[in-house]
N, C-alpha and C positions, 0 to 999 in steps of 0.2 A: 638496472643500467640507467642513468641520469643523461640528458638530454644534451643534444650536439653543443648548443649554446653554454651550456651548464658547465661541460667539461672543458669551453676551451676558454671560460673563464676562468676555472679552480683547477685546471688540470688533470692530470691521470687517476691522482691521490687525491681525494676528496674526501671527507670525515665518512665514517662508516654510520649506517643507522642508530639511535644511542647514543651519539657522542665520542664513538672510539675512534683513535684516531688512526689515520689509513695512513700515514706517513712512515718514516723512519724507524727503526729500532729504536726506542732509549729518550724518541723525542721529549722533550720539556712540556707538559698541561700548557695549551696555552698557545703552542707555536705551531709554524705553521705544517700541517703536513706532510708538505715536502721534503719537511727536517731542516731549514734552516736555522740553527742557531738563534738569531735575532726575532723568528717569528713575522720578518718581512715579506711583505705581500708581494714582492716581484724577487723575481729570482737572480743575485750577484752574475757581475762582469766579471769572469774571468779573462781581463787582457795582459795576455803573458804566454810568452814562448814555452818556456822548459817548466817541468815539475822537479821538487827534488825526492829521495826516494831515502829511507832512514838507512840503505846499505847497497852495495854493489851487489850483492845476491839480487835484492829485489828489484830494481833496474832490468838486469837481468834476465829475472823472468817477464817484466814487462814485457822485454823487447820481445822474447819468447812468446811469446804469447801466454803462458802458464800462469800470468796472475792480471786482473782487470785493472788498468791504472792507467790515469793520462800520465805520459811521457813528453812528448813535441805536442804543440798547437795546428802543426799541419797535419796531424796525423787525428788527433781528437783534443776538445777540448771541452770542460765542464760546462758551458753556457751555451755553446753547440750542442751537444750533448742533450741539454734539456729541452732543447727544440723540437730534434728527432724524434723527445721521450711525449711530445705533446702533441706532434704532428702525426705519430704513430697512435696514440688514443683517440686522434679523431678520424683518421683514415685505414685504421686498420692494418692489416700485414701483418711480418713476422719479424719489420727491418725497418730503418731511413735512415738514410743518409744525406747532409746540406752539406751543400756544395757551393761555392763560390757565384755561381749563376745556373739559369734555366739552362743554355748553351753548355756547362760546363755537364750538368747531369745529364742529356743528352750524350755529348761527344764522351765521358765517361762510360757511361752503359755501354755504348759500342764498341768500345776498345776493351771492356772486358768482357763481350761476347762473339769477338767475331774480330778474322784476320787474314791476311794476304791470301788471295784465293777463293775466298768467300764472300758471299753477298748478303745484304736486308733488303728486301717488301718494303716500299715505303711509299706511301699515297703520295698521289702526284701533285696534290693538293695538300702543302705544307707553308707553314710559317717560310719566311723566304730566307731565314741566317740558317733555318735546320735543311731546307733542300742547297743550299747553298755548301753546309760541310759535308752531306753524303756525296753532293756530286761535282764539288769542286777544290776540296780541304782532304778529304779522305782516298778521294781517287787515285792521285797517283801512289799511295803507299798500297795500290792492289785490292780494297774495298769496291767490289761493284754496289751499285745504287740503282735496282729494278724500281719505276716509277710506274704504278698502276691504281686504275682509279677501284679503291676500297667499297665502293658498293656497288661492281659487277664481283659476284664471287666466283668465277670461272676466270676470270682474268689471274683474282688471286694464289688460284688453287694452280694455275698454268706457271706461276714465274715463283713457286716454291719448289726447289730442288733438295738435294742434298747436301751442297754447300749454302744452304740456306741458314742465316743465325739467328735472324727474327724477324717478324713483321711488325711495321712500326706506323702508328697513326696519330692523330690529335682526334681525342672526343668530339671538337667539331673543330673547320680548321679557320683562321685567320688569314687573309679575311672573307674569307670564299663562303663562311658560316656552313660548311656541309657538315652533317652528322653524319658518324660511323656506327653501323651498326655492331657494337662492342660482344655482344652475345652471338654475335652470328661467325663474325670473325674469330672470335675463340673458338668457338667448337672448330671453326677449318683449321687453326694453327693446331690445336692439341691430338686433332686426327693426323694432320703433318708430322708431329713433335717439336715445332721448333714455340720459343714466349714468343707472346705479345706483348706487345709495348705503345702503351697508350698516354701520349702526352696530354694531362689533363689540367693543362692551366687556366684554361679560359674559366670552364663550368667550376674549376676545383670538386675537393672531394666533401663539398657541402651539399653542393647538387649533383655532384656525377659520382656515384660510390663504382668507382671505375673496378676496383679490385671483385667487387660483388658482381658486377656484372660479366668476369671471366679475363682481365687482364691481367696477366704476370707479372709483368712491373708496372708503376705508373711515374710516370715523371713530372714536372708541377715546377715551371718558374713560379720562386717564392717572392720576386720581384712586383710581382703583381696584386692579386688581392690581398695574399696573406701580410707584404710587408705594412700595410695599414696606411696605405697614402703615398705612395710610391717614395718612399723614405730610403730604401738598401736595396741592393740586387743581390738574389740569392735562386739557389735551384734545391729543390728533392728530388730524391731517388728512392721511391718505396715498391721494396719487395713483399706481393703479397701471397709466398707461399705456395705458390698453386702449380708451380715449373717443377720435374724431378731435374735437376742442376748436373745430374750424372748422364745425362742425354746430350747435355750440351758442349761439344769437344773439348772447349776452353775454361770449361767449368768444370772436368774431370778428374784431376787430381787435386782441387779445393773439397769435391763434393766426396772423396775416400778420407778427409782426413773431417769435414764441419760439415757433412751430412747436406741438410736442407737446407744450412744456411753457408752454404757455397759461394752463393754469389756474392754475398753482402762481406765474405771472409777475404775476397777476391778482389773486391772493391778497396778495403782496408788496409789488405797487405800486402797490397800489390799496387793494381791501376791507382784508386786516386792515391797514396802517398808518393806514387814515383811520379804524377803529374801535379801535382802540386796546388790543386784549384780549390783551397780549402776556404770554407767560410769564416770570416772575420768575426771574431766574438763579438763585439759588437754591432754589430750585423744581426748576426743572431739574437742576440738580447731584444731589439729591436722589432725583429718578426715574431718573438713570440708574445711580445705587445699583442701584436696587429693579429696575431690570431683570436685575441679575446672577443675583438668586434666586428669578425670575419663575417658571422651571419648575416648582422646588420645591414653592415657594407654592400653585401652580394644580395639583399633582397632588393634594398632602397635602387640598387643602380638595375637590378634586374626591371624593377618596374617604369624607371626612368627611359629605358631603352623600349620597352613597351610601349609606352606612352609616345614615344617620339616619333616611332614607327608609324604609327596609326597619324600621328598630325602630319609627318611628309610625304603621307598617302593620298593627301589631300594639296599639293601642292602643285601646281599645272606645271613648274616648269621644272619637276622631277619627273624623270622616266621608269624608273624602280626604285622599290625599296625591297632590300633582304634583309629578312629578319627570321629565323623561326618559330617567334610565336607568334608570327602571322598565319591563320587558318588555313588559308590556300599555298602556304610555303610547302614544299615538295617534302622538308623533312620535319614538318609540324609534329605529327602524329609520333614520330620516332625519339623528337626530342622531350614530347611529352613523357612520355613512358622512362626516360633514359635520364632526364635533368629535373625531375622533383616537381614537375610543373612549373618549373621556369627556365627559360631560355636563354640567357647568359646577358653580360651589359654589354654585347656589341653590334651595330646594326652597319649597313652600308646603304648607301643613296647613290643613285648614277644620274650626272647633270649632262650624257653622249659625250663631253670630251674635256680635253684637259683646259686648255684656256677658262672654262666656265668654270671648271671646278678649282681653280686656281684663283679667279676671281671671286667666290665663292670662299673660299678659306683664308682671303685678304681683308674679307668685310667682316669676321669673325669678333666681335667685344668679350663676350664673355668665354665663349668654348677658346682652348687655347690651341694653337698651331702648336702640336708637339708628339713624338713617337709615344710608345707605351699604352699599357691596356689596364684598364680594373682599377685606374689611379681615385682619387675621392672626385679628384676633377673633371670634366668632362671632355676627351681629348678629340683631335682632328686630324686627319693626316689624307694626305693624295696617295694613297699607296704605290702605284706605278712609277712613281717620281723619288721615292722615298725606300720602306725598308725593302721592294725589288729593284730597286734601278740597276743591278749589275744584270739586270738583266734582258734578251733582246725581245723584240714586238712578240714573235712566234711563241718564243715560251712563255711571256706574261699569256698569250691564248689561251695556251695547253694549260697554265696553271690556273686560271679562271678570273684573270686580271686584269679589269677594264682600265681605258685609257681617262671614262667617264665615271669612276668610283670615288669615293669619298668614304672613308671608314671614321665610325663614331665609336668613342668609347666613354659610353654615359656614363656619368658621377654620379654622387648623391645628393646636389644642386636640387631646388626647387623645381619641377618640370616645368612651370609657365616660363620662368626667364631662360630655362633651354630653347624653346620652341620659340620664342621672340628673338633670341638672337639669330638662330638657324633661321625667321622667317626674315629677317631684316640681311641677311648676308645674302639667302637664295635670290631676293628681288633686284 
């Protein structure tokens, strides 16, 4: 097996030992594995709507399902396609699916596991657009949204019923940086029978082999590290196998006729074609760039975010810092064990309130005032102000979101001129 960086530079098919080549049927001496034709070291754009098919039978069976073939670009496309096939070699499963954005793989997944009358588990401590569609987007069509906090397991095991359709977390959450204990929550979902479903964008599947650890699906804005600089917005949706799909009410007549791969037939032939949130070939072409220098990316900003943590530790007129790979952070030890030895690029710093922190993100030169996470650049935001403000004082509380927060999402920038800008804005 060839190594994480190895394969998501040369992809799935990589020469065999020898010299034999791992690609295509018939490939040409010479070319590239993959089997392109040209022997090009990046894989064609396919930007175009329709395929055409040599006869109305085979169309036909497209549509059928009875023969493998792109038809529509919303439904699949060649370049999409090869994302899936690269994202799936490095994160494992049995599936993926990109989708249009992280939001969209999200609000996908739950519409094809769950419906009027039924409810998801979902930490109450979530990204603010995902508590935002369970409990303000999806509610009135009959979806309940139980909010409880994922590392009391008796709370868990209290607000799983029988209309329960999954429990749903982030590996750790933004910006509140808690970890879920991903193996402990499996074993309670799988004793329940309903997946888990672990949003794993922050850490992605370079440090958090979420599937490994006992998640059912994992879901992954590709908008973030993968897209390689915050370049396109995209989302996955990987299934890894480990759900019997015929337990799940709305997966029961996908899982008598495509078995295990129920869900993913479900997704295809049903939810996302009839919602339409398909990812842009180019788009895709694009993240699977950004996967080549994924590891890069995610170690250089993992240690930036280290490094930062430890200098605003030392800064009098900061009252916290939350990081976990601070020693004394409550889920140090867990995300050790869970993220590779590294703790992800995001930290938060609390200045007690907002005018300071505000001023504070005015005097910013180099870090930039701007949303988004895992960018190459180093980003800033007031989060209370910004991606919760639909929301009121009480529940920024309950959700763990100070009025005095400041959330960093370190690049891959030199650390000294991070930490002079940060120390030239805090004074």
């Amino acid at each position: 097996m060839s190594g994480f960086a190895t394969r998501a530079v040369h992809g799935p098919t990589i020469a065999a030992p020898g010299g034999a080549p791992g690609g295509a049927p018939g490939a040409k001496p010479g070319a590239d594995p993959s089997g392109d034709p040209h022997g090009s070291l990046r894989p064609p754009v396919y930007d175009t709507v329709a395929f055409a098919f040599a006869s109305a039978e085979d169309i036909a069976a497209a549509f059928a399902g009875r023969k493998a073939a792109h038809a529509y670009s919303r439904i699949t496309n060649p370049t999409v396609t090869e994302l899936e096939r690269r994202v799936q070699a490095l994160a494992g499963g049995q599936g993926v699916m990109a989708l249009a954005s992280g939001m969209a793989a999200i609000s996908t997944t739950i519409m094809a596991l769950a419906e009027a009358g039924a409810n998801i588990v979902a930490a109450r401590s979530l990204f603010g657009n995902t508590t935002s569609l369970l409990a303000h987007t999806l509610a009135p069509w009959g979806l309940e949204a139980r909010f409880v906090d994922m590392n009391d397991q008796e709370a868990v095991t209290a607000a799983i019923d029988n209309h329960t359709r999954a429990v749903f977390c982030e590996s750790i959450t933004n910006p509140q940086l808690e970890v879920a204990d991903i193996p402990a929550l499996a074993a309670l979902t799988r004793k329940r029978g309903v997946p888990l479903i672990i949003d794993n964008t922050a850490p992605t599947f370079y440090l958090c082999r979420a599937g490994e650890l006992g998640a059912d699906i994992e879901i992954i804005s590709s908008t973030k590290y993968i897209s390689g600089g915050g370049s396109t917005v995209g989302g996955l949706i990987i299934d890894h196998g480990t759900f019997p799909w015929a337990r799940a009410p709305r997966m029961a007549k996908f899982a008598e006729s495509f078995g295990p791969f129920a869900f993913l037939a479900a997704l295809r032939r049903e939810i996302s074609r009839n919602i339409g949130a398909c990812l842009a070939p180019h788009n895709a072409y694009l993240q699977t760039l950004g996967l080549e220098t994924l590891a890069l990316r995610v170690e250089k900003s993992c240690q930036n975010a280290l490094d930062l943590a430890h200098y605003l530790r030392h800064q009098p007129k900061v009252a916290e810092v939350n990081y976990p790979g601070l020693t004394d952070n409550p889920f140090h030890l867990l995300a050790d064990r869970q993220f590779s030895g590294r703790y992800g690029g995001i930290l938060t710093f609390d200045l007690g309130e907002r005018a300071r922190c505000f001023a504070c993100l005015n005097k910013l030169r180099l870090i930039k005032r701007a949303t988004n996470i895992n960018d190459n650049k180093t980003l800033a935001i007031h989060p209370a102000s910004t991606i919760f403000a639909e929301f009121t004082r009480p529940e920024l509380e309950v959700m763990g979101v100070g009025e005095g927060m400041i959330r960093i999402s370190t690049g891959i920038e030199d650390p000294a001129d991070l930490q002079q800008d940060l120390a030239q804005a805090i004074s």
